[in-house]
N, C-alpha and C positions, 0 to 999 in steps of 0.2 A: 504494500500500500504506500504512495505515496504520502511524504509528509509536507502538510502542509503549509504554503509561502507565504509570509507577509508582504505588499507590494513592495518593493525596492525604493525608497527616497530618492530621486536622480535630483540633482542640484548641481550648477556649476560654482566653482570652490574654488577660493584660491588656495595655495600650498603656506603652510607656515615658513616667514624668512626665512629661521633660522635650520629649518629642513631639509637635509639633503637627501634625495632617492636612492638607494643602493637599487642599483641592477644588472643583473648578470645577460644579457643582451645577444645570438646570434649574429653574424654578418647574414645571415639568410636562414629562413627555415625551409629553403629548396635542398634538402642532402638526400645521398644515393651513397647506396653502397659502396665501400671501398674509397669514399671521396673524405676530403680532411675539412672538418667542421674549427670555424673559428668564433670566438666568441670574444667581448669585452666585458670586465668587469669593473664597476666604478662608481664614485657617487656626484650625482647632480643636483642643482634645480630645477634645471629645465631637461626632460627626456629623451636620449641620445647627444648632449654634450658634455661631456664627462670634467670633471673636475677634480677628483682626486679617487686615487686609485685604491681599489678592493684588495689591499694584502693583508698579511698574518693572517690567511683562511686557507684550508683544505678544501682543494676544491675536488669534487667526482664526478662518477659518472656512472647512473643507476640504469641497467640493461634490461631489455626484454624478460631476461631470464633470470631476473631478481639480484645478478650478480654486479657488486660494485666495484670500478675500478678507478685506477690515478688516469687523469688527460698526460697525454707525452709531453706537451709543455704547456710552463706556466712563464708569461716573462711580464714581471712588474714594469711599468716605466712610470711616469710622473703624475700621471692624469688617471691612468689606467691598466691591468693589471689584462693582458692577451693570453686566452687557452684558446691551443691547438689542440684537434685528436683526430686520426683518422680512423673511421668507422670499419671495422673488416668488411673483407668483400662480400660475405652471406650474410652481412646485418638485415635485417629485416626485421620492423615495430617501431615502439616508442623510447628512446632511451629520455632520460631527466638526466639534466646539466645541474648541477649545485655547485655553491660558496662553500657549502658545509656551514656549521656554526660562529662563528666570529666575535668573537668576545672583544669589545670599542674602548674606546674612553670612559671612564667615570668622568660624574658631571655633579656639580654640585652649585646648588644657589641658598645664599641666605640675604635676609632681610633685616638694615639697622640705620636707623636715621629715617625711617621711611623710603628708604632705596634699596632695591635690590643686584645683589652683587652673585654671577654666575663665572664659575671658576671651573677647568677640567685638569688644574695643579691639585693633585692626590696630597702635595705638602704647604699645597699652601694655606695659612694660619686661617680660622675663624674666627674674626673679630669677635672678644669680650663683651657682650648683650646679644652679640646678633645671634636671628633664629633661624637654625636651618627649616627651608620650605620643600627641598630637592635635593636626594644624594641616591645616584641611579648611574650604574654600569650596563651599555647600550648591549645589547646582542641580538643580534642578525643574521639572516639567510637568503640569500636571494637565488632563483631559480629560472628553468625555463625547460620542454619540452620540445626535443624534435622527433621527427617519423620518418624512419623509411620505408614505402610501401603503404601499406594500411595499418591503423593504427588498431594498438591492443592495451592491455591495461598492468602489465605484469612491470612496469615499472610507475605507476601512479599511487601504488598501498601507500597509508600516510605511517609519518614517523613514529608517531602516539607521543610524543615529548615537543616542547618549546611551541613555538605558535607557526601555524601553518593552514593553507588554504587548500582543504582537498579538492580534488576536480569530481565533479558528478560528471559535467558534460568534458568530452574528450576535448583537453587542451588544442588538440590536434585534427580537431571536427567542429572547429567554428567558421559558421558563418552571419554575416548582418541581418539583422532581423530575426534571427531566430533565438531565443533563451540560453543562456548560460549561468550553469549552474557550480558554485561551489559550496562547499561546507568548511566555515571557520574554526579550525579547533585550536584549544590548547591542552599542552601534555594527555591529547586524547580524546578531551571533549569538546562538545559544542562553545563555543563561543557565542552569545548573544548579543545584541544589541550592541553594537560595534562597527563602528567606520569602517569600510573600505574604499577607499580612491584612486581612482582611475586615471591617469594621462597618459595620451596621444604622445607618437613620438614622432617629432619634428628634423627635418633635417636641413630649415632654412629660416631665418627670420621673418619672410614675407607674410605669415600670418599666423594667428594664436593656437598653440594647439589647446584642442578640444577637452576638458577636464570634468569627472562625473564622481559623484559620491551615492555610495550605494552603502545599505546597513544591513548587517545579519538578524535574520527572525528568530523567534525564541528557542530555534530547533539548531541553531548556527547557520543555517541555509542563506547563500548571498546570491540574489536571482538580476541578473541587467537583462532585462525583459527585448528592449530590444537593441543592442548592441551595434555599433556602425563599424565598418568596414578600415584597415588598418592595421599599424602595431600599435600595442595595448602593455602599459605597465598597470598593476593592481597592486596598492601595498594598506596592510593591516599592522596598527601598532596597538603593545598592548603592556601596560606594568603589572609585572610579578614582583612576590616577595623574592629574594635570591638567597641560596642556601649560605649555612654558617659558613663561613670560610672565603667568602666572597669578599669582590673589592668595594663592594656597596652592597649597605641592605637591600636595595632591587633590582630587579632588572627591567629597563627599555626595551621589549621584545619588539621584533620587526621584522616581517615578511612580506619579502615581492618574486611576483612573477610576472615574467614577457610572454606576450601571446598574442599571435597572430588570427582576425579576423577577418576571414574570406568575404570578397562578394559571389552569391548567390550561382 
């Protein structure tokens, strides 16, 4: 039985400043067997210009056949961090690209004099009165799905840990106008009532890319009823407590995925 959707909020939204997008990105989701898939990994404000690059993460690559491997290269530069892999020649399905986990900066903000003061120096002093309102170490993943042939599901299982957007409708089987369906979990379960936002990626100034906020129903289900044609970043953020031993009581959980929407 189907469970049932809350309609989708669509709103256009600006992005917070001080927000940058991690996204792990294709040069193309046209691959074929045997061909070498390249990817960028980076973080931006605006979608497809990269500003500083996605390192200290393990990056994979989760197979048809459940089995995970390393990309043959990883090469950092300034802006953005390049994986290479070449696909074997009898690949056939869906493999997932991943960051893997990414443990960021700690961030910390307090409040004294009536102003607030934001710091991501782990040593630097808290002013005598002041009251911390924020002390949170970011972690991240960012993703993306390609196909060769027709697409299957044996690389889509969700992690069941940190926060992540399960696919219902195949990453790899979108088209405009038709529903796209995920489910928001954390460490396993539904996610409710929670932003996700969407921007268009752009690869020229001459005009605004298109930006959509959509929110999970009480089931975690996040439905873009009708979905326009393009590439597509989707990112969900979410604070957890973070375990003892951490570099902050919490965590900034953050999850995107790129995905391509066909037209018809």
């Amino acid at each position: 039985m189907k469970c049932p959707l809350l309609a989708a909020v669509l709103a256009v939204v600006a992005w917070p400043a001080a927000a940058h997008m991690p996204y792990l990105a294709p040069a193309t989701f046209q691959v074929q067997a045997g061909g070498t898939v390249t990817l960028d990994a980076a973080f931006a404000e605006a979608f497809f210009v990269p500003e500083a690059a996605f390192d200290d993460s393990h990056f994979s690559i989760l197979g048809p056949d459940g089995r995970e491997t390393a990309p043959e290269r990883v090469v950092p530069l300034h802006t953005r961090v390049v994986v290479e892999h070449a696909l074997p020649q009898d690949a056939k399905g869906t493999y997932r690209f991943s960051t893997g986990e990414r443990l960021g900066a700690v961030f910390r903000t307090w409040e004294i004099d009536g102003r607030k003061v934001s710091s991501r120096d782990a040593n630097a002093p808290v002013p005598a009165g002041a009251k911390v309102t924020s002390h949170f170490q970011s972690r991240i993943r960012a993703e993306t799905y390609l196909t060769v042939g027709a697409p299957d599901r044996g690389a889509l299982r969700p992690y069941g840990h940190g926060l992540e957007l399960v696919a219902v409708t195949h990453p790899s089987d979108l088209y405009a106008n038709e529903p796209i369906e995920f489910e928001l979990q954390f460490d396993g379960k539904p996610l409710a009532d929670t932003a996700v936002q969407l921007s268009e990626a752009v690869w020229s100034s001459d005009r605004q890319a298109r930006e959509v906020e959509l929110r999970s129903d009480a089931q975690g289900r996040v439905r873009w009823a009708h979905p326009a044609s393009g590439i597509w970043l989707a990112l969900a953020r979410h604070r957890s407590a973070a375990p003892a031993g951490a570099a902050a009581p919490e965590y900034s959980n953050s999850y995107s995925l790129v995905f391509h929407v066909l037209n018809p």
